[in-house]
VOLUMDREN-603797 format. One record per residue: x, y, z of N, C-alpha, C in turn; residue number from 1; residue in one letter. Coordinates in nm, 2 decimals. Example, Ala and Ser with C-alpha at 12.3 -4.5 7.8 and 13.67 -1.06 7.14 Angstrom:
BEGIN
     n_X     n_Y     n_Z    ca_X    ca_Y    ca_Z     c_X     c_Y     c_Z  pos  code
    1.32   -0.57    0.78    1.23   -0.45    0.78    1.32   -0.33    0.78    1     A
    1.28   -0.22    0.71    1.37   -0.11    0.71    1.29    0.00    0.79    2     S
This chain:
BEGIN
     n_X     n_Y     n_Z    ca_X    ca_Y    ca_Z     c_X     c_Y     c_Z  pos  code
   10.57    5.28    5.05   10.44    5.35    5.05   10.45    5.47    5.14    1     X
   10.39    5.60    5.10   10.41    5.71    5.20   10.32    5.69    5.28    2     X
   10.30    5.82    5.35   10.29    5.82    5.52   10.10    5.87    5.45    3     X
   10.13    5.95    5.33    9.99    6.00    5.30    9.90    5.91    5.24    4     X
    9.98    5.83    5.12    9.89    5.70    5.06    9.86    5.58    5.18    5     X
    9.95    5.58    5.30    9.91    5.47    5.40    9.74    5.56    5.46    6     X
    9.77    5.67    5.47    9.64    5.74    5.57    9.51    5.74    5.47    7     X
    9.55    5.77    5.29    9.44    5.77    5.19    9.36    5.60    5.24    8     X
    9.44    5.51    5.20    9.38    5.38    5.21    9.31    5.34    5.35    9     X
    9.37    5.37    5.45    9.30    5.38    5.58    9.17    5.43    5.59   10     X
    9.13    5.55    5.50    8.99    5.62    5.52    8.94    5.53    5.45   11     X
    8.97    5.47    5.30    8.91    5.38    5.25    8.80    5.29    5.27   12     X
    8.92    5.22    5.36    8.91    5.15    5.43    8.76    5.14    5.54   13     X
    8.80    5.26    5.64    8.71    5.29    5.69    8.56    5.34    5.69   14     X
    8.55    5.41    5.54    8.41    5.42    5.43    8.35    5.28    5.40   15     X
    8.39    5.19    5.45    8.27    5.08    5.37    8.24    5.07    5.50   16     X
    8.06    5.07    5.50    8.01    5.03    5.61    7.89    4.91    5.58   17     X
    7.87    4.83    5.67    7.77    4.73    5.63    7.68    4.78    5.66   18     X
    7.55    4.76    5.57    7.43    4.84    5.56    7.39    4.94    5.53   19     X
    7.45    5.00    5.51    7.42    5.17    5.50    7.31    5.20    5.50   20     X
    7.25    5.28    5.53    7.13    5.37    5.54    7.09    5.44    5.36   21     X
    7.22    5.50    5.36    7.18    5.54    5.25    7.32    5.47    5.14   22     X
    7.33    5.48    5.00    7.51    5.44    4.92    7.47    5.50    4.81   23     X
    7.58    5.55    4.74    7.60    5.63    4.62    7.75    5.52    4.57   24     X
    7.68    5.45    4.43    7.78    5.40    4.40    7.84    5.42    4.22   25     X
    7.91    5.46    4.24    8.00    5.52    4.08    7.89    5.62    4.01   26     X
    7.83    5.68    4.10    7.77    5.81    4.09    7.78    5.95    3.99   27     X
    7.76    5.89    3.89    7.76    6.08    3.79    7.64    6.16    3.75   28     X
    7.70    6.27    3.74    7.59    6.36    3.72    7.67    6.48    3.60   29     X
    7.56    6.49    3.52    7.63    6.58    3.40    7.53    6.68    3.39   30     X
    7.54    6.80    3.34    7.43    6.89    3.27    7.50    6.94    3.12   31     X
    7.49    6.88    3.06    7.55    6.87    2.89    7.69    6.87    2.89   32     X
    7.79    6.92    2.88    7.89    6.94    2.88    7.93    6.93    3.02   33     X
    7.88    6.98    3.10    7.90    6.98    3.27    7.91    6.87    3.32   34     X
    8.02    6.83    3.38    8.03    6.70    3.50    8.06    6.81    3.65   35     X
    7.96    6.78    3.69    7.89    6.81    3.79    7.93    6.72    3.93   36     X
    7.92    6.59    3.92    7.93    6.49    3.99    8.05    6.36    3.93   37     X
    8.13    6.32    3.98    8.27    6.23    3.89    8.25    6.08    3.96   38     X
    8.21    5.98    3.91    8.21    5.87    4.01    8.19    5.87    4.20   39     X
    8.10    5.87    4.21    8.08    5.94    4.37    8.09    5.81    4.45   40     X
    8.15    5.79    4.50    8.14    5.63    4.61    8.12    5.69    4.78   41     X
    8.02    5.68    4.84    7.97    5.72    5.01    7.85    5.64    5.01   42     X
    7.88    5.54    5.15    7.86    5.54    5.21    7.79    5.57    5.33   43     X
    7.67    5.58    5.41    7.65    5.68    5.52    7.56    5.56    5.60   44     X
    7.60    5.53    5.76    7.56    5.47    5.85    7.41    5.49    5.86   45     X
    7.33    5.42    5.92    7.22    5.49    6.02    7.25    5.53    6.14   46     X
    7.17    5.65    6.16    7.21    5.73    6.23    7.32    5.83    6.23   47     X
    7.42    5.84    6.14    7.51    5.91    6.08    7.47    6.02    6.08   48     X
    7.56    6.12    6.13    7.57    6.30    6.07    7.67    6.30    5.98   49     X
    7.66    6.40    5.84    7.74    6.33    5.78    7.73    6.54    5.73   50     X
    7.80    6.59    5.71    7.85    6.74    5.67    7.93    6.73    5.52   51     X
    7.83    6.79    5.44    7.90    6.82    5.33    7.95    6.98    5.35   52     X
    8.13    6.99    5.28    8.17    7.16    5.26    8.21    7.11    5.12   53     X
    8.22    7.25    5.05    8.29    7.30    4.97    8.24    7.45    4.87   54     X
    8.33    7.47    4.79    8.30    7.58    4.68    8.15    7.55    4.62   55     X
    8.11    7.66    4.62    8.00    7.69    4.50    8.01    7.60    4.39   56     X
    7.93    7.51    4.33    8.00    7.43    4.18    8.07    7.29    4.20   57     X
    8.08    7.30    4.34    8.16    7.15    4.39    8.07    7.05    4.40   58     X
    7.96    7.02    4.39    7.84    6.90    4.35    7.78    6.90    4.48   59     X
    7.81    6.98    4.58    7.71    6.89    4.72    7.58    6.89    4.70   60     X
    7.51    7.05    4.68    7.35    7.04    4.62    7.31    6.92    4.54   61     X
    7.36    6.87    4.47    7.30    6.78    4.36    7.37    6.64    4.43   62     X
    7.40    6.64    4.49    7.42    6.46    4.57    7.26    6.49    4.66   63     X
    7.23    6.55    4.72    7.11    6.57    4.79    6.98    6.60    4.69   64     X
    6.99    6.66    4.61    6.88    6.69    4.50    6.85    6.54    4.43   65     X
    6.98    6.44    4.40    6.97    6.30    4.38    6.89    6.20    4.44   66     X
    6.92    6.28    4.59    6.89    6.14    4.69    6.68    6.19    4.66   67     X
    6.70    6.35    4.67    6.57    6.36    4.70    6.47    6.35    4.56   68     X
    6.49    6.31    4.46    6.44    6.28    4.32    6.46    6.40    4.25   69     X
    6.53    6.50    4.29    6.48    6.65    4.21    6.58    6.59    4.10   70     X
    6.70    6.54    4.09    6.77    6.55    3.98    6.87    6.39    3.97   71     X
    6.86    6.35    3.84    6.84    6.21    3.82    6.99    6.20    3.77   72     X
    7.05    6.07    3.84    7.20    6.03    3.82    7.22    6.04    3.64   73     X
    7.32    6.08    3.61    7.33    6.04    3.45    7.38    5.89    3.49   74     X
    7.46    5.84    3.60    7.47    5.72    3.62    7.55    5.67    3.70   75     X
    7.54    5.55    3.72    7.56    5.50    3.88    7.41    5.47    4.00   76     X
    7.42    5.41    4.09    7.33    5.38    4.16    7.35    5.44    4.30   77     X
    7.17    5.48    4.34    7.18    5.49    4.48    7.08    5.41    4.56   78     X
    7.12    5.34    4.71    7.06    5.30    4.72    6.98    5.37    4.90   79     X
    6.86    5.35    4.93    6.80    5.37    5.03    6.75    5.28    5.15   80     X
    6.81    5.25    5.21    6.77    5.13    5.32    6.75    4.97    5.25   81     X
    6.88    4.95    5.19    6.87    4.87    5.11    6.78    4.85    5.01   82     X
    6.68    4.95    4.95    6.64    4.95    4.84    6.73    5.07    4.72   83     X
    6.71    4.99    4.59    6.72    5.08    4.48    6.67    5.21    4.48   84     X
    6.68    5.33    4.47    6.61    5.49    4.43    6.57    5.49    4.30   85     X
    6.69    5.49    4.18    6.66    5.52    4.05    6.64    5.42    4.00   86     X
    6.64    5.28    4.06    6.65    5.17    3.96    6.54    5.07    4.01   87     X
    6.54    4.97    3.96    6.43    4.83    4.02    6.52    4.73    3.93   88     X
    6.50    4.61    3.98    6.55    4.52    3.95    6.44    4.42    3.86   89     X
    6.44    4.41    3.79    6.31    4.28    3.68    6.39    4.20    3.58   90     X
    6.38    4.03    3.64    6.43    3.94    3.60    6.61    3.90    3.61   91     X
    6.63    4.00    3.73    6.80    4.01    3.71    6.88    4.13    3.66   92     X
    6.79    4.19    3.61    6.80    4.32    3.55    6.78    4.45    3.59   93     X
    6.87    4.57    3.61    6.85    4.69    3.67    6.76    4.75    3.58   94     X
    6.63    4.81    3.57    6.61    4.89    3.48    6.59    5.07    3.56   95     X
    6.54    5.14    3.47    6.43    5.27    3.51    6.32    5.21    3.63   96     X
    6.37    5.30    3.75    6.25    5.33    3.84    6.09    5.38    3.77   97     X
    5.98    5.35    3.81    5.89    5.38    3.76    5.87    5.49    3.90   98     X
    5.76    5.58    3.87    5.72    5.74    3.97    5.67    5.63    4.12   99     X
    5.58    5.52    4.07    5.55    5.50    4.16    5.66    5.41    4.26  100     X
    5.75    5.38    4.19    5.85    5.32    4.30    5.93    5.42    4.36  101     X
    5.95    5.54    4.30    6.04    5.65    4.29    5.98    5.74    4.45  102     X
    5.83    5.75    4.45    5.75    5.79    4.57    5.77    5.70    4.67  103     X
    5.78    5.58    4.68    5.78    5.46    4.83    5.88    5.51    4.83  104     X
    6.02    5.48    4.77    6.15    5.50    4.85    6.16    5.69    4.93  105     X
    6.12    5.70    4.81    6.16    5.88    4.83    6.06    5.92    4.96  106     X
    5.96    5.80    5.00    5.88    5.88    5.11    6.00    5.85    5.29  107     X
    6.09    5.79    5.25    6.19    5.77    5.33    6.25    5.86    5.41  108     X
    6.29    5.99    5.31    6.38    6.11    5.36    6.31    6.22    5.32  109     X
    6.33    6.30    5.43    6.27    6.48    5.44    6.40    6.57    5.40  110     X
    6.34    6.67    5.32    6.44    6.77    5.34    6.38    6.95    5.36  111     X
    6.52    6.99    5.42    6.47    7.13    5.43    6.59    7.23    5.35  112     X
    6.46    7.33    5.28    6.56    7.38    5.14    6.63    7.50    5.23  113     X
    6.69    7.62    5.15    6.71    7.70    5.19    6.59    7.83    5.21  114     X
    6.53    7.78    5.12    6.36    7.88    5.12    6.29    7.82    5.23  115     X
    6.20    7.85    5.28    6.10    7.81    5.38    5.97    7.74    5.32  116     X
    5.94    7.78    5.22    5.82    7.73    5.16    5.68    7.67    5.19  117     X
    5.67    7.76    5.29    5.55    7.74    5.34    5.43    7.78    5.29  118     X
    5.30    7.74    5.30    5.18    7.77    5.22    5.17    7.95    5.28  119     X
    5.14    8.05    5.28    5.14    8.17    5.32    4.98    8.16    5.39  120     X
    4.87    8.11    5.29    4.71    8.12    5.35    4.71    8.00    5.41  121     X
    4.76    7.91    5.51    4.78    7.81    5.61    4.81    7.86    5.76  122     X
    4.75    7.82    5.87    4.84    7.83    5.98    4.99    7.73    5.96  123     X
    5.01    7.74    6.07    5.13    7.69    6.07    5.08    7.53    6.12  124     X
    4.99    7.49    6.16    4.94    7.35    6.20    4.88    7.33    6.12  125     X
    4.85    7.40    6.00    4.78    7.37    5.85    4.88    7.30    5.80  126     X
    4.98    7.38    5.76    5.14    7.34    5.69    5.20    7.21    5.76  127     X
    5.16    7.19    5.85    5.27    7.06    5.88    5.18    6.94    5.89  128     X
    5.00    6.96    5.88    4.95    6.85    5.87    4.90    6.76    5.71  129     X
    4.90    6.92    5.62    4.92    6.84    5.48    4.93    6.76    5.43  130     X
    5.06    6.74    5.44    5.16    6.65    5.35    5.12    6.49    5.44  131     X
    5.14    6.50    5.57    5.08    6.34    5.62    4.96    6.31    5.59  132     X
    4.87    6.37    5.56    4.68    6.37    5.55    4.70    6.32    5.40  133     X
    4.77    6.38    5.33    4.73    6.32    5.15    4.88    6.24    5.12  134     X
    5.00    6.29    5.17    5.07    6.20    5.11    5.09    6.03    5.19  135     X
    5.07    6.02    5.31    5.09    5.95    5.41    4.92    5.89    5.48  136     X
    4.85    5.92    5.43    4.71    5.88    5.43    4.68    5.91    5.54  137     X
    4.76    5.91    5.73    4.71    5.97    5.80    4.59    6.00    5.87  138     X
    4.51    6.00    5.95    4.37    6.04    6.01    4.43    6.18    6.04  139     X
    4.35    6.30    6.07    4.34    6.43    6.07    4.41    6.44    6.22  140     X
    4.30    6.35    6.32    4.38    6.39    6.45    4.50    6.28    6.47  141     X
    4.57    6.22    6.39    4.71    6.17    6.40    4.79    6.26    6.38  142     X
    4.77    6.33    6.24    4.85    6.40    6.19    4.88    6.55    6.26  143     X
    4.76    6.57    6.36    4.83    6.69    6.41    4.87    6.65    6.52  144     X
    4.83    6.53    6.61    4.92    6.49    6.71    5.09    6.51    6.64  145     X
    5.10    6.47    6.56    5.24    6.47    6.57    5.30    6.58    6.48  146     X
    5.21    6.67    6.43    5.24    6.84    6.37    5.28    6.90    6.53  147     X
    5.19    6.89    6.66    5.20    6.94    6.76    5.36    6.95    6.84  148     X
    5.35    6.77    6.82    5.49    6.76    6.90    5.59    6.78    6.86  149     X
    5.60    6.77    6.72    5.71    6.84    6.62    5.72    6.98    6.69  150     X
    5.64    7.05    6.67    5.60    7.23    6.63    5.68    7.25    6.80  151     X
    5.65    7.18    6.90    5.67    7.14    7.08    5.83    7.16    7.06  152     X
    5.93    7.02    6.96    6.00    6.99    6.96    6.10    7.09    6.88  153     X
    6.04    7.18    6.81    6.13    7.32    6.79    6.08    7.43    6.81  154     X
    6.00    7.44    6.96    6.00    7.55    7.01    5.90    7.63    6.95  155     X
    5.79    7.59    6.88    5.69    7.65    6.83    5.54    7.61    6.89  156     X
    5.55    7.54    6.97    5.41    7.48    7.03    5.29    7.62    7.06  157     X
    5.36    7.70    7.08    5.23    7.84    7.11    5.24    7.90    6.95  158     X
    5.25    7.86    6.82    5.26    7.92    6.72    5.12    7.83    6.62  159     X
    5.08    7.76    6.67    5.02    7.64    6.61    4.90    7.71    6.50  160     X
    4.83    7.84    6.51    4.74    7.92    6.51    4.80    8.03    6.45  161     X
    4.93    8.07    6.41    4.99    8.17    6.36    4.99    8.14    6.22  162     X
    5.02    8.24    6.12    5.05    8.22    5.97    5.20    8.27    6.00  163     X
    5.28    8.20    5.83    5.38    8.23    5.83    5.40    8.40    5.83  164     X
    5.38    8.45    5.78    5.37    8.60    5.76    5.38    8.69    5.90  165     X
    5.38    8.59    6.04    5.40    8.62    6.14    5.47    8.59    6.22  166     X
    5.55    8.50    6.17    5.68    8.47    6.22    5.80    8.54    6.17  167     X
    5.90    8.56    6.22    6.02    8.53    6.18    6.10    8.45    6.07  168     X
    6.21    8.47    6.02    6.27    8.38    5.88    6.32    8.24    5.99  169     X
    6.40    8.32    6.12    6.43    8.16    6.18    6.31    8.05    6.24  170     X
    6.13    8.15    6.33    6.09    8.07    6.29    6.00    7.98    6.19  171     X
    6.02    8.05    6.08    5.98    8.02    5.96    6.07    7.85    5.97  172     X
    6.17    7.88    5.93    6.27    7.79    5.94    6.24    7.64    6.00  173     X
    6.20    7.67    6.16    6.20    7.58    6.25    6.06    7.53    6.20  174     X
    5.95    7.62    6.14    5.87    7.52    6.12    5.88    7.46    5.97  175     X
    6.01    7.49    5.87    5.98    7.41    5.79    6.07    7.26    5.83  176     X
    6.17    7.24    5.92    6.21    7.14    5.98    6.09    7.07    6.05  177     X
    5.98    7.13    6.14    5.89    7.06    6.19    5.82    6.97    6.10  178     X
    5.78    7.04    5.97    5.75    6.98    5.86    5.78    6.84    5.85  179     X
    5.87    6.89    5.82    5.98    6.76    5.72    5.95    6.63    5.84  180     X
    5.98    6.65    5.98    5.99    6.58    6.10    5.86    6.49    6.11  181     X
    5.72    6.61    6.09    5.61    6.50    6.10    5.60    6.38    6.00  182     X
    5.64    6.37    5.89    5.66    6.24    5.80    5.77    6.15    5.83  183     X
    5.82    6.15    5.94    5.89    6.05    6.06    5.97    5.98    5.94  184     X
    6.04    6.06    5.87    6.16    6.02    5.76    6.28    5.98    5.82  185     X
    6.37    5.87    5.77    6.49    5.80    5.82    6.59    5.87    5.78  186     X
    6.64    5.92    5.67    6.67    6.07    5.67    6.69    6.16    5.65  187     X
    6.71    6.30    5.68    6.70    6.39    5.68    6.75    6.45    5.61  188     X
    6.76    6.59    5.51    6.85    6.65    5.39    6.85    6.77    5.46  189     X
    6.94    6.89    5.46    6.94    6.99    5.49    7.06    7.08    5.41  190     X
    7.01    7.15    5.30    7.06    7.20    5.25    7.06    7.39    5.24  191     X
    7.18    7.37    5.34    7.18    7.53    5.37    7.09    7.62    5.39  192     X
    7.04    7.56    5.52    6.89    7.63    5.59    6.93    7.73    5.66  193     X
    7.02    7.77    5.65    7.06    7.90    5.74    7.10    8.02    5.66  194     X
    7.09    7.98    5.51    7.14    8.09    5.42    7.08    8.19    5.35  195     X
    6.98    8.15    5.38    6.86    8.29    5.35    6.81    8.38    5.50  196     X
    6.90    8.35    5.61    6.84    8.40    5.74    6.93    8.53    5.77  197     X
    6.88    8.64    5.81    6.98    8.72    5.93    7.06    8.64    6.00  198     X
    7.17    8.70    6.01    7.32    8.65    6.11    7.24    8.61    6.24  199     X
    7.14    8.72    6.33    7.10    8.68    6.44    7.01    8.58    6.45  200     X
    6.96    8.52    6.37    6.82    8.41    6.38    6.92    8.32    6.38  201     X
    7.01    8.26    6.26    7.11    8.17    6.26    7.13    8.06    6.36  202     X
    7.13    8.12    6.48    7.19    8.06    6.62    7.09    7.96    6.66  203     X
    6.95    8.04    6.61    6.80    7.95    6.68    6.79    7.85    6.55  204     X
    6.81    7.81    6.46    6.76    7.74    6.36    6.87    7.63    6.37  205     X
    7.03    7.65    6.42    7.13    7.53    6.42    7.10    7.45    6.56  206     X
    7.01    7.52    6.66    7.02    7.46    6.81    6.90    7.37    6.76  207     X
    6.80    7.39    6.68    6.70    7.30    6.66    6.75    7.20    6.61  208     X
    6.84    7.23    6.49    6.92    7.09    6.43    7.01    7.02    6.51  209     X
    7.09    7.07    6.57    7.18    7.02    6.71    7.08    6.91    6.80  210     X
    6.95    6.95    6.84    6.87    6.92    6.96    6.78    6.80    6.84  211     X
    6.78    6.76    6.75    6.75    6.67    6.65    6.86    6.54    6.65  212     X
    6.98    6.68    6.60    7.11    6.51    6.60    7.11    6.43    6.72  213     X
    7.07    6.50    6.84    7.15    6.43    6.97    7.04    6.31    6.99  214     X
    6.94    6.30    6.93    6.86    6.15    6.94    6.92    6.07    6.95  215     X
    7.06    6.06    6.81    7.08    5.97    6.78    7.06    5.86    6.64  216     X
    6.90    5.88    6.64    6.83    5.84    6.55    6.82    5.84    6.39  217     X
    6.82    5.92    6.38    6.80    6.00    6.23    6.88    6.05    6.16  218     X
    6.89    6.03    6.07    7.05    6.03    6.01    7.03    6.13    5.87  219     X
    7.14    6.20    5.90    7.13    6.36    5.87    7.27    6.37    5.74  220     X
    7.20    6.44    5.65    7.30    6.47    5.56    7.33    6.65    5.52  221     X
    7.39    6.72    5.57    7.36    6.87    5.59    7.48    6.89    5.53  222     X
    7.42    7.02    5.42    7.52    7.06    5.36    7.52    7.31    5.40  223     X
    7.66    7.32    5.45    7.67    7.40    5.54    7.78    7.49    5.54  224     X
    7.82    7.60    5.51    7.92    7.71    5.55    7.91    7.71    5.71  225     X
    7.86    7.68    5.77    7.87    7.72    5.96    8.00    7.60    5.97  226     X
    8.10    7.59    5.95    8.21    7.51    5.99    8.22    7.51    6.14  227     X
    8.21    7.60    6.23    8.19    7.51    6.37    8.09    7.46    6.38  228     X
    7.96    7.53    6.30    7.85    7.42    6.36    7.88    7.23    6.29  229     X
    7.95    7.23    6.18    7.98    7.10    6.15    8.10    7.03    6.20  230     X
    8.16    7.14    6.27    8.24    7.01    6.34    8.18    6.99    6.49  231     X
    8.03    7.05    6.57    8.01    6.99    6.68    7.90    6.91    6.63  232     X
    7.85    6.87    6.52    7.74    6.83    6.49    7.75    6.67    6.41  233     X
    7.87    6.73    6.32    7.89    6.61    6.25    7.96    6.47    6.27  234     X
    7.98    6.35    6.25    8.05    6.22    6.25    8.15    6.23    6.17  235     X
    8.12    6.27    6.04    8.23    6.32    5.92    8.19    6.45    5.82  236     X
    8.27    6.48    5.79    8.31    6.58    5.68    8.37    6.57    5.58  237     X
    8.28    6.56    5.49    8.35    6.56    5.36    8.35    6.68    5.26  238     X
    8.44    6.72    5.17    8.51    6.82    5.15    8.53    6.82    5.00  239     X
    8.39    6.84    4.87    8.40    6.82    4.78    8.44    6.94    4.70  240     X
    8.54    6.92    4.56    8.57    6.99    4.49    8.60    6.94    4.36  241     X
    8.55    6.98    4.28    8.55    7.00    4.14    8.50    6.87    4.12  242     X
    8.33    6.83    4.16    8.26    6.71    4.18    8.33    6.58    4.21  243     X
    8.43    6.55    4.31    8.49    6.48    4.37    8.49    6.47    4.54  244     X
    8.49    6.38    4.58    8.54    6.42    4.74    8.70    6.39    4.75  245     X
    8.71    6.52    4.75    8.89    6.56    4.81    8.92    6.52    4.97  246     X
    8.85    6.50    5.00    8.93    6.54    5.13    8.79    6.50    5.28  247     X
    8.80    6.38    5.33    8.68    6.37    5.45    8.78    6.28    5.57  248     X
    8.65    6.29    5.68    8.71    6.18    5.77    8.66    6.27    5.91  249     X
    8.67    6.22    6.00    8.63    6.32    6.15    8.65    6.47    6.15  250     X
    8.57    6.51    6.17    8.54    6.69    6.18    8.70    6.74    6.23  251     X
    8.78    6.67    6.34    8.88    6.75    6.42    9.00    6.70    6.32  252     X
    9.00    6.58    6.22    9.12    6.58    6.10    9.08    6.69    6.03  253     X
    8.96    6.69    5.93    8.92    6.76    5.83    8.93    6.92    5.83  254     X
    8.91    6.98    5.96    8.87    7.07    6.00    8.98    7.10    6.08  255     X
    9.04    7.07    6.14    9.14    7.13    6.21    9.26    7.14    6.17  256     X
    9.28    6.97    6.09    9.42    6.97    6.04    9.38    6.87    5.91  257     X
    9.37    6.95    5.83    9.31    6.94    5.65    9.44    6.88    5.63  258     X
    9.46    6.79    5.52    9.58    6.75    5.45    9.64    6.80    5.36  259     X
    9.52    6.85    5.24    9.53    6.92    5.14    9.54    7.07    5.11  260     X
    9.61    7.14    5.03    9.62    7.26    5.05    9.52    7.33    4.99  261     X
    9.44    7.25    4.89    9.31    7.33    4.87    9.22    7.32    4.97  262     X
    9.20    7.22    5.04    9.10    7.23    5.16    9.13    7.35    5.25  263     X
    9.28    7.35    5.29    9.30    7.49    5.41    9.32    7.59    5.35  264     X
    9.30    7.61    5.19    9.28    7.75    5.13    9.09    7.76    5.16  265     X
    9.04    7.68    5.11    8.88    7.67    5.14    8.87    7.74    5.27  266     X
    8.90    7.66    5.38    8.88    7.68    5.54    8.95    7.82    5.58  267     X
    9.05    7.87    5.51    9.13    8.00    5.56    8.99    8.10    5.53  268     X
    8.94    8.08    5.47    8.86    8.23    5.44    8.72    8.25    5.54  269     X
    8.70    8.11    5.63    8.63    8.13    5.74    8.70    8.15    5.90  270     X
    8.79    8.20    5.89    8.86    8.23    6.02    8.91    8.37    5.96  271     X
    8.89    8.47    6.07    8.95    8.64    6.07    9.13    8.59    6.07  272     X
């Protein structure tokens, strides 16, 4: 057996976790002719940072668009804190999630897109108490108690009174992370929230996410071009291509010393 199939099986190995937080198991996704997604098997801890890279077309958006109900497995299962997402079980039998089972699990994980999406005619303590007041039933002064300390906890606490239209793209940004934070979701999606920003804001929008991971707590699935910010941020990296994962394991194998030569053709084009 070579030195590479002994290190393949080792990761293997090391991917099965008891419990997971979140699991994707024999996971596909098609859009008619398109396979998008190829049997996906992951795993991810609680409390796990977990960095998705690759090419445009490599399936990471749509493992996250899955988890978050926007786009439905053609097949395979996922599951959420030991519950089913797309499925229920009746009589022994997997069937169709119904909306309302689809809302309990899905009220589990927040995510933040690449847009900001903020109400425009809202303050910013408008926007973040929303979604707890109607979706999370909430009392009014709960909900901004914890819009406050969110808005506190990325550096927005004197913004509470402001509209988006007065902020900045990064802190647009930080309050759509504040968002997501006050519905105290297990966890987190982040799908290239830095890629609609100026180069300069950039810096403020990854230290909020940084100063989030270091809880501990919340377990983060961020999919990212900032390759140093994923290897000080992440637990692992995984490295999908052509709806596969090619290539994962600790940020300083993956990232430093790739295996595969399409991973360090990928990675060469972010170093001068």
């Amino acid at each position: 057996m070579s030195e590479q199939t002994i290190n393949q099986e080792k990761k293997k190995q090391e991917q099965v976790i008891e419990n997971p937080i979140v699991r994707y198991k024999n996971v596909s996704k098609s859009f008619g002719e398109t396979t998008v997604l190829n049997n996906l098997d992951l795993d991810i801890a609680k409390g796990e940072k977990i960095a998705l890279i690759g090419p445009s077309g490599s399936g990471k958006t749509t493992i996250i668009r899955m988890l978050m109900t926007l786009e439905e497995p053609s097949s395979g299962t996922i599951e959420v804190d030991g519950e089913m997402l797309w499925h229920k079980e009746v009589n022994g039998e997997l069937v169709p999630a119904d909306e309302k089972h689809l809302r309990k699990v899905r009220g589990n994980i927040g995510m933040v897109f690449q847009q900001y999406n903020l109400f425009p005619h809202m303050t910013i303590l408008k926007n973040c108490t929303v979604a707890p007041i109607n979706v999370l039933g909430i009392n009014k002064d709960e909900a901004v108690a914890r819009a406050k300390e969110m808005l506190e906890k990325v550096g927005l606490g004197d913004k509470v009174d402001a509209y988006p239209s007065q902020l900045s793209g990064g802190q647009q940004q930080r309050v759509a992370i504040a968002r997501s934070l006050v519905m105290k979701p297990k966890v987190m999606l982040f799908d290239e929230v830095t890629a609609a920003l100026d180069p300069e804001l950039v810096g403020e929008v990854l230290e909020v996410i940084k100063d989030i991971a270091a809880d501990g707590e919340t377990t983060m699935i961020l999919i990212t071009h900032e390759i140093d910010f994923a290897r000080d941020i992440a637990d692992r990296v995984f490295f999908l291509d052509s709806g596969k994962i090619a290539e994962y394991g600790k940020p300083e194998d993956v990232l430093v010393n790739p295996e595969s030569e399409r991973l360090q053709s990928f990675l060469s084009r972010f170093h001068s």
